[in-house]
C-alpha positions in Angstrom: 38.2 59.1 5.5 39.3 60.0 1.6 37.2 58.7 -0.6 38.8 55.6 -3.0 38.9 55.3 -6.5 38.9 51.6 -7.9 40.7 51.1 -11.2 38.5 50.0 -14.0 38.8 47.0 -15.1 41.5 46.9 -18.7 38.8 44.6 -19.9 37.7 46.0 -23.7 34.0 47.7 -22.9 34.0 46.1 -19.6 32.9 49.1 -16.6 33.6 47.3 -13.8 35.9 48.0 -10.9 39.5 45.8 -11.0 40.0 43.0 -8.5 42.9 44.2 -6.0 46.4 43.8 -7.1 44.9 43.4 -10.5 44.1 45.6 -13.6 40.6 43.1 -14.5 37.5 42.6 -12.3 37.0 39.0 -11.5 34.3 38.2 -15.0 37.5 39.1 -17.3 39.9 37.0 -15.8 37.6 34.3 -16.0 36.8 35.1 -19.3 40.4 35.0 -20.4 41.3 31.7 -18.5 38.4 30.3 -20.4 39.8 30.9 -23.4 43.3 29.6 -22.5 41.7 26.6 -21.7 39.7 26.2 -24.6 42.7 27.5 -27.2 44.0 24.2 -27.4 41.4 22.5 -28.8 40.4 25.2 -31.1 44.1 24.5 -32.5 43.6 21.0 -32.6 40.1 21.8 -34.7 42.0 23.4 -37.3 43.9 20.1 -38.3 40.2 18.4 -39.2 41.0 16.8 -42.5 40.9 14.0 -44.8 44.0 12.1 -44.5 46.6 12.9 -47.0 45.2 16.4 -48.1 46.8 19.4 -47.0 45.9 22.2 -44.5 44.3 24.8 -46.0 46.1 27.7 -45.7 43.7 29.6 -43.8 43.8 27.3 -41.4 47.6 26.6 -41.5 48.3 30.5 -40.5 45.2 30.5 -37.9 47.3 27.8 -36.3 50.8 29.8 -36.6 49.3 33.0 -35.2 47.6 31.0 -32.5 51.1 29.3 -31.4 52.7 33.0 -31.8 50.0 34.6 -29.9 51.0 31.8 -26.9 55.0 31.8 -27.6 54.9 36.2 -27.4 52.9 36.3 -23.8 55.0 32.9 -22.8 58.1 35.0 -23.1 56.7 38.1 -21.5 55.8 35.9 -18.6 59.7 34.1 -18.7 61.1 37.0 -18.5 58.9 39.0 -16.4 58.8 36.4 -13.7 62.3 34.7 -14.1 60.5 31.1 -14.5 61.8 28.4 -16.5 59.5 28.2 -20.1 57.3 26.4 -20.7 56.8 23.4 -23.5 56.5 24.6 -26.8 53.2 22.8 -27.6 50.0 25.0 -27.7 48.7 23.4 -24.8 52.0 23.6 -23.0 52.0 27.3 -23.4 48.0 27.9 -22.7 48.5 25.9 -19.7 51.4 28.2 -18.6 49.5 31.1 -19.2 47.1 29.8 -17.4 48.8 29.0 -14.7 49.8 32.1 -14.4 46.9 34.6 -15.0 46.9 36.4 -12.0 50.8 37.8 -12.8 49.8 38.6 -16.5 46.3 40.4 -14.6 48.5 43.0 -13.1 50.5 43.0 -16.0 50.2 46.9 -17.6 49.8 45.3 -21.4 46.9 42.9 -20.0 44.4 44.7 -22.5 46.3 43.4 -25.2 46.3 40.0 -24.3 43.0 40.2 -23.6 42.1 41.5 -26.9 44.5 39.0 -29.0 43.5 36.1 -26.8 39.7 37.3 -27.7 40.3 37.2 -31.2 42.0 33.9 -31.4 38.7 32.3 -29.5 36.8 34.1 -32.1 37.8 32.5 -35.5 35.4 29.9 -36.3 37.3 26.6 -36.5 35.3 24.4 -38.7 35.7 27.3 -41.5 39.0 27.8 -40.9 39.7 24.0 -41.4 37.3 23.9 -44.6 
């Protein structure tokens, strides 16, 4: 019997094997559909303010990049998949990325949204709405 040898997982520093028909192990897809789940309300942080005072700006392009960050991997999954979009509110689009996590697993550019979802999750909101 040959010998098999798993794919590693496209997770950044991650050394474990990939779950079958997938390019992460099992930890880094949860990992990412936590932070799908938690992006919306990290967005929603970022519009903390006194009524009638503006956004900071810091926190008005955290917000863009988050929604662009959703929109670019929304379309890759529209077109990749041939499945109607999805509503153009940050939750909309986490939840459709969400929804759809195991497609975008196999997907050969997961590492990068892994690492730009990752990012995203790390910018701390309360600063960013200061």
């Amino acid at each position: 019997m040959p010998a098999t040898n798993p794919r590693r997982c496209a997770g950044p520093c991650c050394r474990h094997a990939a779950a079958l028909r997938s390019r992460l192990c099992a930890a880094c897809r949860d990992a990412l559909a936590a932070q799908l789940r938690d992006l919306p309300a990290r967005y929603a942080a970022l519009d903390q303010r006194t009524p009638g005072t503006p956004l900071p700006p810091h926190a008005v392009e955290a917000r863009s990049v988050i929604r662009g960050v959703l929109a670019s991997w929304a379309h890759v999954v529209v077109n990749g998949r041939a499945v109607p979009r999805p509503m153009r509110s940050v939750a909309g689009m986490a939840e459709f990325l969400h929804r759809h996590i195991d497609w975008l697993g196999a997907h050969p550019a997961v590492a990068e949204i892994l690492g730009e979802i990752a990012e995203l999750g790390m910018w701390p909101a309360a600063e960013l709405a200061a």
